[in-house]
PAKOLFI-344597 format. One record per residue (C-alpha): residue in one letter; x, y, z. Coordinates in steps of 0.2 Angstrom, whole numbers, plus 5000, padded with zeros to 4 digits. Example, Ala and Ser with C-alpha at 12.3 -4.5 7.8 and 13.67 -1.06 7.14 Angstrom:
BEGIN
a506249785039
s506849955036
//
This chain:
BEGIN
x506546094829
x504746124826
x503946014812
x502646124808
x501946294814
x500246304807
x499046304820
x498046114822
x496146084818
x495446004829
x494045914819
x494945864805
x494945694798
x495545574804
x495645644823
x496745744827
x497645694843
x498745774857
x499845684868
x500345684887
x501845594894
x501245564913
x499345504919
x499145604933
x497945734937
x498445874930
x498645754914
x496745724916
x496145894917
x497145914902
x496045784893
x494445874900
x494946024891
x495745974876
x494245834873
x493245994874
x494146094860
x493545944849
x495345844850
x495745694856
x497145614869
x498245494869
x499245464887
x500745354889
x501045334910
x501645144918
x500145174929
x498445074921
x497145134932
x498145324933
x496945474934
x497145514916
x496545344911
x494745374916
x494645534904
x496045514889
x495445414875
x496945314873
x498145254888
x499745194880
x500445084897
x502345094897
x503845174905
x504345354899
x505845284891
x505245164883
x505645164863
x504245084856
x502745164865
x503545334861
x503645304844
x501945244843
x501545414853
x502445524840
x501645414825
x499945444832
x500145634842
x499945794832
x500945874848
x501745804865
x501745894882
x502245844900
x501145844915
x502645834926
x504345904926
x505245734932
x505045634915
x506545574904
x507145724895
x508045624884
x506245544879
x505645724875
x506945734865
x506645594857
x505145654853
x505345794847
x506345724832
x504745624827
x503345764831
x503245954840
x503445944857
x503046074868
x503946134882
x505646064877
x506645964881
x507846084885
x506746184895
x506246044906
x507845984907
x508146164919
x506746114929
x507145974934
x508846024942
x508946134956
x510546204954
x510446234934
x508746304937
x509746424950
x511046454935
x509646504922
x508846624935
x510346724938
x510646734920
x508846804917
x509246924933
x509747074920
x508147074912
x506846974926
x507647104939
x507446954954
x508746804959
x508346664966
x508746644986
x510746644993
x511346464991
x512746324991
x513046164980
x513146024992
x513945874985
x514945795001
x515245825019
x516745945013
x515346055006
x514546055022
x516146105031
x516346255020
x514446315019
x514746485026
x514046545043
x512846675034
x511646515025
x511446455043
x509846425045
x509346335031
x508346205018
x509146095013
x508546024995
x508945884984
x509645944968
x508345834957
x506745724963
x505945854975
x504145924975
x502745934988
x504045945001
x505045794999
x507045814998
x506945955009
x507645975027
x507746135038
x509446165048
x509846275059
x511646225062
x513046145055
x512945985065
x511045985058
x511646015041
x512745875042
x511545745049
x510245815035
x511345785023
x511945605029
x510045535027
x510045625010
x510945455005
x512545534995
x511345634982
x511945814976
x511045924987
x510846134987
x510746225003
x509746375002
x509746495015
x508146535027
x507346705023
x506146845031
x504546775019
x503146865021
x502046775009
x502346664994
x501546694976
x501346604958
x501546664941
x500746574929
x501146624911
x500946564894
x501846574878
x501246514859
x502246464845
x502146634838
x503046694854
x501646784861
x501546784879
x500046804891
x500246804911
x498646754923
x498246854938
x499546834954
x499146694968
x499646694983
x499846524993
x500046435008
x500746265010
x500746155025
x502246035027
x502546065010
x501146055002
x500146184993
x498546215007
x497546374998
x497846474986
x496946634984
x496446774967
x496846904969
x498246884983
x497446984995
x499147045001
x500247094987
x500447254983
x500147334964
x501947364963
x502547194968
x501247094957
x501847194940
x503547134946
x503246964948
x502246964931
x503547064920
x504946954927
x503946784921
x503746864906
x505646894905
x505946714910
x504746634899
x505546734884
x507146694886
x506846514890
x505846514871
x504846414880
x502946364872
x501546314882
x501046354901
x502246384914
x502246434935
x503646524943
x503546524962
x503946684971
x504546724988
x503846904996
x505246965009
x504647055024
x505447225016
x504147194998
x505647134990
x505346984978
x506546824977
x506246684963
x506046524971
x505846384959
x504646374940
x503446204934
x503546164917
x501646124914
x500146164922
x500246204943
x499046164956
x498746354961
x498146364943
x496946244945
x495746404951
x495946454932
x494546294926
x493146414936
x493446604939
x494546634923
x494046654903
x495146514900
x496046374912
x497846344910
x497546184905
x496646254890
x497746364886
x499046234886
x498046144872
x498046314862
x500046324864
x500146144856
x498946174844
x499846334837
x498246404842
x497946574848
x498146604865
x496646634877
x496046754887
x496746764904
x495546874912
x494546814929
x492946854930
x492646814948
x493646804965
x494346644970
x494746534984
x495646344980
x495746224994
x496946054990
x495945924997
x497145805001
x496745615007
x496845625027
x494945705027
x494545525024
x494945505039
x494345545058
x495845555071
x497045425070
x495845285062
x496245195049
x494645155042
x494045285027
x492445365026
x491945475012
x491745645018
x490245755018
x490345815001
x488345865001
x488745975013
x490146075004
x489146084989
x487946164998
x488946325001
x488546464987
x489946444972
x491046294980
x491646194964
x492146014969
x493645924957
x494045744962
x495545644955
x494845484949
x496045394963
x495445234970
x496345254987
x496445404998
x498045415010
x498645535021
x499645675012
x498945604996
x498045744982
x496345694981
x495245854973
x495246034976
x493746154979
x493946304972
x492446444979
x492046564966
x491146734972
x490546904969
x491846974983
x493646904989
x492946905007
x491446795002
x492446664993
x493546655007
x492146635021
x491546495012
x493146405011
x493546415028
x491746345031
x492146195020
x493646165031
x492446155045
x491546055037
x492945935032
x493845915049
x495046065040
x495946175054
x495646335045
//
């Protein structure tokens, strides 16, 4: 239950301070912007030299559960939010009985499980107007015995854990499924079946303690093996019918969630234009990140807003954009294993390329490193000089 609704000031005296459970980078581009609205952070994350350490002012170093650090984060926190979706619940909870918390517990505690996350989604059906995707709860080789022929092929998923494409397997058969699911070690998993995508788009939306809602402009993404590769403002493929869609069923989401603060629901485009709801973050999302330089305000200010009871900003983008993950294998050339830094001069060369790098001491293959995110006077633009920073980078386009 909210402890107190009147929105925060950020210059009073003593500081006022806002709270992250997790260190990562979305929790220190949280910092940037909250640090900006005149407040100050306080992170708790196990991790001592985390991303989020180099900007927050405090790092409280301690597991998510435990007690003492989060009552020490309640005592000294105005407001608590999540960078991630996999912390404890039950600590959020916790909180939440010492100061405001926002999302939820209960809210995150959908997120972070496939199959109830599949259950919330069809109950918002009647009023979001999309499902999610046709799918089965796998919890033993039984299960996989009776998955009907019709969810052939398929991915298979674990039911909690996964993101960036880990947990997930694609089947084609049934003896796949089975051998799938045997080196999923036991864990509940969800087969979903395979479906005719013709693109994939986010919805980021957020919602304030008054209950007013604002949604940002569609993206539309491309991953590569599971990883978000580019995402792109406006998507240069959805149509104006699909995009209200999309937007008005996020809205209808977030509503009945009674969710506060920022929120991403993935979409899948079917080949025929219809939409199918694919999975929602509970915090900032990395095809938001493009929000920090070709919109009036990012998502990670807005999420300080939402904590702060604050009004909530305006979502408008001023210019076309182009985000490219940069991920940790552009350290490296062919199959060596000795790093190099890449040839950031050069990519900062190109007209409106914005460079944002993690704070992480180590680059590895697969890892997220930074993003560039091309702002330009036309679409076409932005995207012409992405596609020369891959080039640049050792990228294939």
């Amino acid at each position: 239950m909210t402890k107190q609704l009147s929105p925060l000031n950020p210059s009073a005296a003593p500081a006022t301070w806002l709270g992250v459970m997790g260190g990562g980078q979305l929790g220190r581009m949280f910092a940037h912007a909250a640090q900006q609205m005149g407040f100050k952070v306080a992170v708790l994350e196990p991790a001592l030299d985390c991303p989020a350490s180099h900007a927050a002012d405090q790092l409280l170093s301690a597991d998510y559960t435990d007690a003492d650090a989060l009552i020490k984060l309640a005592a000294q926190c105005a407001s608590v939010t999540t960078e991630f979706e996999n912390v404890s619940a039950k600590s959020l909870a916790f909180l939440a009985d010492r100061t405001f918390v926002a999302p939820s517990s209960s809210c995150v505690s959908i997120a972070q499980d496939r199959m109830a996350e599949k259950r919330f989604f069809i109950e918002c059906a009647p009023t979001s107007g999309v499902f999610p995707a046709s799918h089965k709860e796998i919890n033993s080789t039984a299960d996989v015995d009776a998955v009907p022929d019709d969810l052939l092929p398929g991915i298979l998923k674990t039911v909690r854990m996964g993101y960036d494409g880990k947990g997930q397997v694609r089947v084609k058969t049934r003896a796949e499924l089975h051998d799938a699911y045997a080196g999923m070690n036991g864990v509940a998993c969800v087969l979903e079946k395979m479906l005719p995508l013709a693109y994939e788009i986010s919805v980021l939306a957020a919602r304030g303690a008054d209950g007013k809602a604002v949604v940002y402009p569609i993206a539309e993404n491309v991953h590569r093996d599971g990883i978000l590769f580019t995402t792109t403002v406006p998507g240069p493929h959805i149509t104006t019918d699909s995009a209200e869609k999309a937007q008005a069923a996020t809205l209808a989401v977030i509503e009945q969630l009674g969710y506060v603060g920022v929120l991403c629901i993935e979409f899948f485009v079917l080949t025929d234009g219809s939409l199918v709801v694919n999975e929602m973050a509970p915090r900032p999302h990395n095809s938001g990140h493009y929000t920090i330089d070709a919109c009036v305000t990012s998502q990670f200010a807005q999420q300080a807003r939402a904590m702060a009871r604050m009004p909530l900003g305006d979502v408008r983008q001023h210019s076309p954009a182009a985000m490219l993950n940069i991920l940790g294998d552009i350290w490296f050339e062919g199959k060596s294993d000795e790093a190099r830094e890449p040839a950031w001069d050069k990519v900062l060369a190109l007209p409106g390329a914005n460079l944002h790098l993690y704070g992480k001491d180590t680059a590895r293959r697969a890892r997220k490193m930074g993003h560039i995110t091309f702002i330009a006077p036309t679409l076409e633009e932005a995207q012409a000089n992405l596609r020369k920073a891959c080039a640049i980078l050792g990228i294939a386009p």
